[in-house]
C-alpha positions in Angstrom: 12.3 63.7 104.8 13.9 61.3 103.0 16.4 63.9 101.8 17.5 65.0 104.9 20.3 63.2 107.0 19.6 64.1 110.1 17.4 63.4 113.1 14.4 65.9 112.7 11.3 66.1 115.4 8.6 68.0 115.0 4.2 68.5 116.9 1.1 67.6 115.3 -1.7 70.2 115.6 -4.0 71.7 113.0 -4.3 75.4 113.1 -8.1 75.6 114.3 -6.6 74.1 117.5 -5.2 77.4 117.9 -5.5 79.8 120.8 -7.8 82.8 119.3 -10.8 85.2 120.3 -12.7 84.4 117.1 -14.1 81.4 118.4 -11.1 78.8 116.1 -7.7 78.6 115.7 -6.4 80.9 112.6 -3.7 82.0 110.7 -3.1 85.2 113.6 -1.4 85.9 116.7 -2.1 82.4 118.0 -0.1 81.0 114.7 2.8 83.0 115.2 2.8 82.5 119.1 3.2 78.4 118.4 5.6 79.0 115.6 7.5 80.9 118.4 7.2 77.5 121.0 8.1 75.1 118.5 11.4 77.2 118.2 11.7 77.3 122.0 11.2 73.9 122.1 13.8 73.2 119.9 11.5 71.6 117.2 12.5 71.3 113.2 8.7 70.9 112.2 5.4 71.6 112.3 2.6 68.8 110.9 -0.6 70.2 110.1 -4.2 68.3 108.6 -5.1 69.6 105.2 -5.9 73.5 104.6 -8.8 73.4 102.1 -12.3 74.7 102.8 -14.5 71.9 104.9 -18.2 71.2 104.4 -20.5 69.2 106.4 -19.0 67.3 109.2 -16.1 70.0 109.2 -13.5 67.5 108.2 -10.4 68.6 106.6 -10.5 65.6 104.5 -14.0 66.2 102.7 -13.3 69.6 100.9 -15.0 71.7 98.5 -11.8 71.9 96.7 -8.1 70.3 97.1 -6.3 73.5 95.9 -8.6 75.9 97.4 -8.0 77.6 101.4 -9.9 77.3 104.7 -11.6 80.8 104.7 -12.1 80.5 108.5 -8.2 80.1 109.1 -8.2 83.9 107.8 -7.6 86.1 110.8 -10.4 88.7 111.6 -7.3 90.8 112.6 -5.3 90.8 109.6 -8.4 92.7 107.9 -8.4 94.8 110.5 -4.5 95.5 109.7 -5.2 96.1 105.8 -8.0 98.6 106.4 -11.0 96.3 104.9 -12.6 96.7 108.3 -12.3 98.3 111.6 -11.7 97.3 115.0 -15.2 98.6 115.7 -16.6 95.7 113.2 -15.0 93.4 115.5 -17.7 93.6 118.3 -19.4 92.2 119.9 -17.5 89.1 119.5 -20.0 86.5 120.6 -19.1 84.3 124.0 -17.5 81.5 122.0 -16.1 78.5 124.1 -12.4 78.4 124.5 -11.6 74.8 124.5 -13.7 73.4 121.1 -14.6 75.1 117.8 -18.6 75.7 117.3 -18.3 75.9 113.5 -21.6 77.1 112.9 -21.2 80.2 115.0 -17.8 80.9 113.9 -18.9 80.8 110.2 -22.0 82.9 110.5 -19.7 86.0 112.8 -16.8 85.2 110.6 -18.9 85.5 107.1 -20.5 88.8 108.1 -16.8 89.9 108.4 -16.1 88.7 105.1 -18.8 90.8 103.1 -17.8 93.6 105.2 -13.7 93.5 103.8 -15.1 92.2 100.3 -17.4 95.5 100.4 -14.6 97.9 100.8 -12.2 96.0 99.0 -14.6 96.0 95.9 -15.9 99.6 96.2 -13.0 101.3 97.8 -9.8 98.9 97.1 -6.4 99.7 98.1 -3.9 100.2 94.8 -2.0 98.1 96.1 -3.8 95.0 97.5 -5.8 95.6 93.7 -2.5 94.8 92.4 -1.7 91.6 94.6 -5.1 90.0 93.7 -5.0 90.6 90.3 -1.9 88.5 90.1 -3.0 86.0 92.5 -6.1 85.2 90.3 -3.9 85.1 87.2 -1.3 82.7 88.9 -4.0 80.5 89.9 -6.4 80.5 87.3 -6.4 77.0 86.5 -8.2 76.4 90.3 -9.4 79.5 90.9 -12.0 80.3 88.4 -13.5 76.3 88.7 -13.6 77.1 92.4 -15.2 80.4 92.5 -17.9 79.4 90.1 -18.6 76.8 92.1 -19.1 78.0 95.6 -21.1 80.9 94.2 -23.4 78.3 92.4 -24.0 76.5 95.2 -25.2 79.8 97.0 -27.1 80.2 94.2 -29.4 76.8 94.8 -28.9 77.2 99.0 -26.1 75.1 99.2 -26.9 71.9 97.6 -24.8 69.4 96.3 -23.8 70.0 92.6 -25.8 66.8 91.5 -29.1 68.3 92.9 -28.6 71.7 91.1 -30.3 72.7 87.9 -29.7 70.4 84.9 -28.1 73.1 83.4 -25.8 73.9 85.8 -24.6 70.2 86.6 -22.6 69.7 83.4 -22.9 73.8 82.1 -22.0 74.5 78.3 -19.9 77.2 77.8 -22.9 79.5 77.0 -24.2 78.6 80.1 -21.3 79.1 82.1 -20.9 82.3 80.7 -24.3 83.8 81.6 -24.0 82.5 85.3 -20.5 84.5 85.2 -22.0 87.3 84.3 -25.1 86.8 86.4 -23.1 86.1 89.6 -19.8 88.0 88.4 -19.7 90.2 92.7 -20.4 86.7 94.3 -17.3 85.0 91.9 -14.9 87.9 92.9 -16.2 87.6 96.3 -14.8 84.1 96.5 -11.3 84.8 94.9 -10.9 87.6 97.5 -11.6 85.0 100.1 -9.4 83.1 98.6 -6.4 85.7 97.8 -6.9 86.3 101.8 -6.1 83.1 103.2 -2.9 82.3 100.6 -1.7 85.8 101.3 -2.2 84.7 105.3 -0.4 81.1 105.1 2.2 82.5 103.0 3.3 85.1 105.6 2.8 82.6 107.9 5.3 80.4 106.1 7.7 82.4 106.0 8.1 83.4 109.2 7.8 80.0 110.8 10.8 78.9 107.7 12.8 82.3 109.0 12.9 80.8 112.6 13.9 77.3 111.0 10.5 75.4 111.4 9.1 73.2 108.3 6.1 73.0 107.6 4.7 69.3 107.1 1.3 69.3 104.7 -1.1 66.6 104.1 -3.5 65.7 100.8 -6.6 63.4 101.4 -6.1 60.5 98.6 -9.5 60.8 97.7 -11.7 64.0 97.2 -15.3 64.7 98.3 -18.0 64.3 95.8 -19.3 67.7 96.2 -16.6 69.7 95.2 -15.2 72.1 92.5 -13.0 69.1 91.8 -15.4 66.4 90.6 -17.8 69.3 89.0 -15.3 70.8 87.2 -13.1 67.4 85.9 -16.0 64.6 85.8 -14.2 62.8 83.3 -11.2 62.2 86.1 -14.1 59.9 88.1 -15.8 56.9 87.6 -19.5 59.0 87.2 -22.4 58.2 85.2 -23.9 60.5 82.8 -25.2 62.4 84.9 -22.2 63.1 87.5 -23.3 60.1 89.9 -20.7 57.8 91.3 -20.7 54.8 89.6 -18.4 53.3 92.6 -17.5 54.7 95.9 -14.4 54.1 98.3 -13.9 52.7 101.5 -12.4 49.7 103.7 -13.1 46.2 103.7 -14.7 44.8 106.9 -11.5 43.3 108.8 -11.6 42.8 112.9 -12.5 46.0 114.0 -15.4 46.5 111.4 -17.6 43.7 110.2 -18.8 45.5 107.5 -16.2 47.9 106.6 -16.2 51.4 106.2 -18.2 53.2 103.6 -16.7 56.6 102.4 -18.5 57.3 99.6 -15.6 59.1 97.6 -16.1 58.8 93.9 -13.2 56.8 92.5 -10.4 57.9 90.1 -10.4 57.0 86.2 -6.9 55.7 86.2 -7.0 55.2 82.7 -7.3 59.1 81.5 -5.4 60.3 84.3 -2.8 58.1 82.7 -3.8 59.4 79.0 -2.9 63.1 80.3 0.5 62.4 81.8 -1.1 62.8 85.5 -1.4 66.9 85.2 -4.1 67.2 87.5 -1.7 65.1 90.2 1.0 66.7 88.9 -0.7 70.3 89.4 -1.8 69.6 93.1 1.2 68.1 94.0 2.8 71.2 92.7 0.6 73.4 94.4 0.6 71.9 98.0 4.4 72.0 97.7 3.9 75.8 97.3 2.5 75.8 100.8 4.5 73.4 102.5 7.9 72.2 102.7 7.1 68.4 103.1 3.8 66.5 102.4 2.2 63.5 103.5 0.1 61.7 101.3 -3.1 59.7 103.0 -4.0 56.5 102.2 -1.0 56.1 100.2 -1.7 52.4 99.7 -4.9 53.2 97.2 -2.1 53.8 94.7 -1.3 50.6 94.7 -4.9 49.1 94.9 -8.2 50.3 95.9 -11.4 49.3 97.4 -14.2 49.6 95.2 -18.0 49.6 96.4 -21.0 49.3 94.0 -22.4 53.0 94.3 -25.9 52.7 96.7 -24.3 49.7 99.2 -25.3 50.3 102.3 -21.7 48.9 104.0 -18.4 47.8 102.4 -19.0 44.3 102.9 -19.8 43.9 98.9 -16.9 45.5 97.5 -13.9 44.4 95.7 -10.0 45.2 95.4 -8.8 47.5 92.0 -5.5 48.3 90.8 -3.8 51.8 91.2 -1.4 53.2 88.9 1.7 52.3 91.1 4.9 53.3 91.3 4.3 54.7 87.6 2.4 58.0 89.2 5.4 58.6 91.3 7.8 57.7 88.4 5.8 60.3 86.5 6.1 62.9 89.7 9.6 62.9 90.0 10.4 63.4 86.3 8.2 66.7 86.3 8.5 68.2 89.4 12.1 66.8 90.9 12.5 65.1 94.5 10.0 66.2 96.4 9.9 65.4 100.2 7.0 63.6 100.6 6.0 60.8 103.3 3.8 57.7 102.5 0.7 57.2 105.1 0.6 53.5 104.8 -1.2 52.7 107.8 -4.4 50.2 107.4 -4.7 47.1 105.1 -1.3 47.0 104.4 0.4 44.0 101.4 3.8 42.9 100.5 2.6 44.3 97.2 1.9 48.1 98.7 5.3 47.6 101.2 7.6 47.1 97.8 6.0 49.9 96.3 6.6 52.5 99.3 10.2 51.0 99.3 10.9 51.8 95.7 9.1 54.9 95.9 12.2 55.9 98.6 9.7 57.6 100.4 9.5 57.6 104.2 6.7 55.3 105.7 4.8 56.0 108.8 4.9 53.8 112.8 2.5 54.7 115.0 3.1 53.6 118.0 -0.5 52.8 119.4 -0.6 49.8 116.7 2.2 48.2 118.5 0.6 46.6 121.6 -2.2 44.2 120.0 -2.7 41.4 122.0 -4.4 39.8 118.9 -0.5 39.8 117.4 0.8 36.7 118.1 4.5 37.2 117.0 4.7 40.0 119.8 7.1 41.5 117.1 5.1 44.0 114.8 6.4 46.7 112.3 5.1 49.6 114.7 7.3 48.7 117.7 10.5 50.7 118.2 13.3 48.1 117.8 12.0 47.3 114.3 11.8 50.2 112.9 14.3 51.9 110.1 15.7 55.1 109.8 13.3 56.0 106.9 10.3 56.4 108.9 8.0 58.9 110.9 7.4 57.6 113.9 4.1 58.8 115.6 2.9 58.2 119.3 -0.3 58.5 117.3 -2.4 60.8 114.5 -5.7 62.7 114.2 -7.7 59.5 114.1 -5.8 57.7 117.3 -6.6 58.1 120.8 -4.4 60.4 122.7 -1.7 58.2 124.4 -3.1 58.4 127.3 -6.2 57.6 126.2 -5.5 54.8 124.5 -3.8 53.3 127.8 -7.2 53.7 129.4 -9.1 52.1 127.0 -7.2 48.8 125.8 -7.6 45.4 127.5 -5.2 44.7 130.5 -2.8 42.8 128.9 -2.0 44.9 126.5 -1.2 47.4 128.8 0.8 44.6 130.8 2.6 44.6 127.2 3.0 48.3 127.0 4.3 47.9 131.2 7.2 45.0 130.0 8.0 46.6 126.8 8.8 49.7 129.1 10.4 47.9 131.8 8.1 49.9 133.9 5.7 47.1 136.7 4.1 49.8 138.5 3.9 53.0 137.3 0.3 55.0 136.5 -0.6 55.1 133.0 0.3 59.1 133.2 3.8 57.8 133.7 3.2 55.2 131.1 1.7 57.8 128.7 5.3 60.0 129.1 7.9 57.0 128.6 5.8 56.7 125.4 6.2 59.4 123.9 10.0 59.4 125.0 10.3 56.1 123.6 8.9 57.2 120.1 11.1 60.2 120.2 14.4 58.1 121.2 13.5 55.4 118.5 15.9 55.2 115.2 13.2 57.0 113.0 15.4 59.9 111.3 11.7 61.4 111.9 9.6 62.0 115.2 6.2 63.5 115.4 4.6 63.9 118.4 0.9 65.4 118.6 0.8 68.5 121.3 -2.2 66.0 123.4 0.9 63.8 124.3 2.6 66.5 125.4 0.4 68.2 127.2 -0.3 64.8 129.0 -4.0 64.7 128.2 -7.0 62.4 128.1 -9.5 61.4 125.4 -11.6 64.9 125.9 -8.6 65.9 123.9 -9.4 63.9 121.2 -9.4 65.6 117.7 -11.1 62.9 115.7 -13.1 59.9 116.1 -13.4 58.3 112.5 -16.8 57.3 111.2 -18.5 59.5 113.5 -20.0 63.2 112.8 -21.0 65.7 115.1 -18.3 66.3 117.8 -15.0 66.1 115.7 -12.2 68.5 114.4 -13.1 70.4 117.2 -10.6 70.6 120.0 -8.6 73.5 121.1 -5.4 74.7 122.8 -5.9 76.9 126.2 -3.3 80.0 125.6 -2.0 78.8 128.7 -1.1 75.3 127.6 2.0 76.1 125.8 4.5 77.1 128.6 8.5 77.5 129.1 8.4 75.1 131.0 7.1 72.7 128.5 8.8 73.9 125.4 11.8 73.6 128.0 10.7 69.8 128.8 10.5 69.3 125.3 13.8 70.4 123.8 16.0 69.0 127.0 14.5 65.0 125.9 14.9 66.2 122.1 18.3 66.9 122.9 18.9 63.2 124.8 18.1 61.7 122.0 20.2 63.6 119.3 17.1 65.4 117.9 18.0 69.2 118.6 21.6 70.0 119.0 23.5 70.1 122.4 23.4 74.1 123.6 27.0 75.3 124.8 
C-alpha cells in the first residue's frame, strides 16, 4: 500500500464467512458473487485472515502449515466441474446452519468428498489435471513433501501431536522417512491432491477478482503452531529441546486488561540460525504468500523488534521476559531478495518508541483501529488511533477479527466513553446504530491513503456477529454471511460514501 498514491478502500471478511450450501464459506459461487459486490460497491480490495489448514480451535492463526491451503475452502462444486465426482455424490447434503460454520460436520461430509475425487483422480485421472499436479508438486516441493508427510503421519498415530508420535517418527532419519513414504505413499499423494485443489481454486479465484480490479489483501500469523509440518520438519528454526519440546513459548505480558497476560504457547524463533541462513525460510514464505495475494499484512509485527518470552510449562505470562528480534535487518534482507513488496505492519498491542522507529524505517504502512480511540483511561484525550492524528501511511480499521463489531463495542463500553465517541462525532442524541454508521464514515473519510472496513459494520450488526473472541475456544471463526445480506442497495450505500470521500472515482 505503501506503493500506491491513491486513496484505496477495501471489506474485511474471511472466506468461510461466505454464503454456501456446504455448511462454510469456500472458494465457489459464493466467492465469486462477493468479488462481484465489492466491484459494485466500488471497492479496490478485499482483506482476508490467513488461508492455511486450521486444527483444533479452528483458528486461522494455529495452522498445520504456513504454506499449506484450507482444504475445506475447496468447493464441493468445482469437483463436480472437473469430473472427480458427481452431482449425485453431493447428497444428501446434511441440514447445516446458515448463519455459523459447524466444523466438525463440515469436515466429516466434506472429507468423504475428498476420498471420493482422490479415488478417481488416482485410479481414473484426467491427462490433463495428471499433468497440472505433477507440476504443482514439483513447483512446490520444498513445502509440499514436509507437509504431506506430515498430515499423513499424524493419521497414522489418530491425530496426535508430532511430539506424542513414535520416537522414530518425531525426529525420522532418512531411512525412516523413507519407509513411511513408501508405507503411506496413497495417503501422501492424497494430501498433495488436496492440496493441488485448493491453489488451483484460490488461483482462479485470484484472478478473477484482479480482472474486475479487486486486490487481494493476505495475512501471516508471526508465530506458527507447535504442531505443524513447520516446526517438525525445521526444529532447528525453534528454541526446542532435544526432543522437539519448547524450551520457551510466546505470548503477552499482563497489562490492564490481563493481570496475567496471555499465554500462547507458540514455540519461539532461533534468531540466530535464521540469521546464519540469510532468512530463506522468511524469505520463502514471504515469497510464497505474495504468490497468492497482492498485499500482505504481517501480525504481530512488533515481535520483530522484541518478543515475549515465557519459560515453557508457566501456567500464565506473568513470569516472562522481553527478547530481541532481528529488526529492521529481516526486512533489510527482504527487500534485497524479493524487491518492494506491499506489505502492512500490524502493530497493534504493546507498542515502544523502539518498535514505532522500526515500522517507520521499514516504510511500511501501520494499522488505526478505531475502537482503541475512545479509552477513558487516556488521559491526553489525543491517542494515535483517533482520526485527526493519523498519517496518510496507514490502514485505518473501524476494527479487526479480534474487535467487537462497531456496534458492539458501543454497547459494551462505559458511558463516558461513549459520551467521548458522542462529542468526537458532534452527534448528543443519536442511537448507537446511528453512532455505529458515522463511525464507520468517519474511518472511511479519515486521511488514511487506506480504509478497511469489516462487512459487520456494514451490515450494521451486533456482537452475534462477532468472528472472534481472543483467548477463548469453542464458538469462534464461525460466523457467516446470509446470501441475502449483500444487496444493491448496500453495495450502492457503499460506493456513493466511498465516493464523498475521494475513495472510488466520481461516475459521469
Amino acid at each position: 500500500m505503501n506503493t500506491l498514491h491513491t486513496r484505496l478502500s477495501g471489506v474485511l471478511v474471511h472466506p468461510t464467512s461466505f454464503p454456501s450450501p456446504y455448511g462454510i464459506g469456500d472458494l465457489g459461487q459464493g466467492a465469486y458473487d462477493f468479488i462481484d459486490f465489492l466491484k459494485a460497491s466500488g471497492q479496490s480490495l478485499w482483506q482476508v485472515l490467513p488461508l492455511g489448514p486450521t486444527g483444533f480451535g479452528d483458528s486461522p492463526y494455529q495452522s498445520f502449515s504456513v504454506f499449506a491451503g484450507q482444504s475445506l475452502l475447496i468447493s464441493p462444486d468445482d469437483l463436480v466441474d472437473l469430473e472427480l465426482i458427481t452431482k449425485d455424490d453431493l447428497y444428501p447434503i446434511p441440514e447445516f446452519d446458515a448463519a455459523k460454520v459447524d466444523y466438525g460436520a463440515v469436515l466429516n461430509y466434506k472429507n468423504a468428498l475428498f476420498k471420493k475425487a482422490f479415488q478417481t483422480f488416482h485410479h481414473t485421472p484426467n491427462k490433463f489435471l495428471l499433468e497440472e499436479f505433477d507440476d504443482f508438486c514439483l513447483e512446490n516441493k520444498k513445502w509440499l513433501s514436509d507437509y504431506a508427510v506430515f498430515m499423513a503421519c499424524k493419521d497414522a498415530h489418530e491425530g496426535r501431536s508430532w511430539q506424542e508420535w513414535d520416537d522414530e517418527m518425531t525426529t525420522p532419519t532418512a531411512k525412516v522417512r523413507l519407509a513411511f513414504e513408501t508405507e503411506y505413499k496413497e495417503q501422501i499423494k492424497y494430501y498433495k491432491f488436496i492440496q493441488f485443489l485448493f491453489f488451483r481454486e484460490w488461483m482462479k479465484l485470484k484472478k478473477y477478482a484482479n480482472e474486475a480490479d479487486i486486490e487481494i489483501i493476505g495475512d501471516i500469523p508471526f508465530f506458527v503452531s507447535l504442531d505443524s509440518a513447520d516446526v517438525w520438519a525445521n526444529k532447528e528454526l525453534y528454541q526446542l529441546d532435544t526432543k522437539g519440546h519448547p524450551l520457551q513459548v510466546a505470548g503477552v505480558p499482563p497489562d490492564y486488561f490481563s493481570a496475567t497476560g496471555q499465554l500462547w504457547g507458540n514455540p519461539l524463533y532461533d534468531w540466530k540460525h535464521h540469521e546464519a541462513d540469510g532468512y530463506s525460510w522468511w524469505i520463502d514464505r514471504i515469497k510464497m504468500q505474495m504468490k497468492l495475494t497482492n498485499y500482505l499484512r504481517i501480525d504481530h509485527f512488533r515481535g520483530f523488534e522484541s518478543y515475549y518470552s515465557i519459560p515453557a510449562g508457566s501456567t500464565t505470562a506473568a513470569g516472562g521476559h522481553w527478547e530481541k528480534g532481528p529488526g529492521i535487518e529481516l526486512f533489510q534482507v527482504i527487500k534485497a531478495r524479493l524487491g518492494e513488496k506491499p506489505i502492512i505492519a500490524e502493530d497493534l498491542g504493546y507498542v515502544t518508541d523502539t518498535v514505532r522507529r522500526m515500522v517507520k524505517e521499514s516504510g511500511y504502512p501501520n494499522m488505526k483501529v478505531l475502537e482503541f480511540a475512545f479509552d477513558s483511561r487516556d488521559s491526553s484525550g489525543a491517542g494515535d488511533y483517533l482520526p485527526h492524528n493519523y498519517e496518510h501511511n496507514c490502514v485505518a480499521y473501524t476494527g479487526t477479527h479480534d474487535n467487537e463489531t462497531i456496534l458492539g463495542w458501543l454497547s459494551s463500553i462505559k458511558p463516558e466513553e461513549v459520551q467521548m465517541v458522542r462529542a468526537y462525532l458532534n452527534r448528543p442524541t443519536e442511537s448507537k446504530q446511528v453512532l455505529a454508521s458515522e463511525l464507520v464514515r468517519t474511518t472511511i473519510a479519515s486521511v488514511a491513503d487506506t480504509c478497511i472496513i469489516p462487512i459487520q459494520d456494514y451490515l450494521g450488526l451486533d456482537n452475534s456477529a462477532r468472528i472472534n473472541f481472543p483467548s477463548t475456544l469453542g464458538t469462534n471463526w464461525r460466523w457467516r454471511l446470509i446470501k441475502s445480506d449483500l444487496t444493491k442497495a448496500l453495495a450502492d450505500s457503499i460506493r456513493k460514501q466511498n465516493i464523498v470521500y475521494g475513495r472510488v472515482m466520481w461516475e459521469d
